[in-house]
C-alpha angles and dihedrals in degrees: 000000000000094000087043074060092047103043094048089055097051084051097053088040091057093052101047080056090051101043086045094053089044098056096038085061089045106054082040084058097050098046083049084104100023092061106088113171118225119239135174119221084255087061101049090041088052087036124027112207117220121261100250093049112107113218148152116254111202129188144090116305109239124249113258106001094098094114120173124244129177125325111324093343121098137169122235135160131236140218149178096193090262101067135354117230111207091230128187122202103221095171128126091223113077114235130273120276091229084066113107139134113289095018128123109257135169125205150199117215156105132261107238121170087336094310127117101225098193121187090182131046119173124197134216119255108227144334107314097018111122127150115267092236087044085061099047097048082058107047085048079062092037099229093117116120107193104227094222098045 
């Protein structure tokens, strides 16, 4: 009776590994695509990304490089004080309204040929409102002016 009892444990055991393993490869296989990594214009100028990696840009948009393409699309450049990343809005949506030169933005996107393709720009909300990545990337360049100070 006693080894029926052990067994039966080992058994539900082994499952509760297995279904565990299973789920965890699972939800790993579904955030494949969800999981963008966050880079200021100093990273991807150090360290390129490759072209077919999906990641968030943060920094300042520089005066004067917003430049009209066609249709809703425009091309504008990014720093964070440090470096400045040619970048090319590719998305559907138009941009926010929020989005203007010398303002905080965060974009999704991909590096091709030394371009930043983004598919994706958020603006900031209102008047004090930056990401917090886009803060700490620069302060780490030590252009960042704190708005209540």
């Amino acid at each position: 009776m006693k080894s029926l009892k052990k067994q039966r444990r080992i058994q539900i055991i082994a499952v509760a590994v297995v279904a565990l393993i299973g789920s965890t490869a699972l939800i790993g296989y579904a955030m494949r695509d969800g999981i963008n990594f966050f880079r200021a214009p100093s990273q991807i100028m150090a360290e390129p990304p490759s072209p077919d990696e999906i990641f968030r840009i943060g920094g300042l948009v520089v005066e004067g490089s917003i430049r009209p393409d066609e249709g809703q699309r425009f091309f504008f450049e990014v720093t964070d004080g440090g470096a400045v990343v040619k970048a090319h809005y590719v998305g559907d949506d138009v941009a926010p309204d929020l989005f203007s030169e010398g303002e905080g933005m965060v974009g999704t996107g991909r590096y091709i040929n030394g371009v930043f393709e983004a598919t994706e720009i958020l603006a900031k909300h209102d008047e004090t409102y930056m990401p917090s990545e886009v803060i700490d990337a620069l302060k780490e360049q030590g252009v960042y002016v704190d708005p209540d100070a």
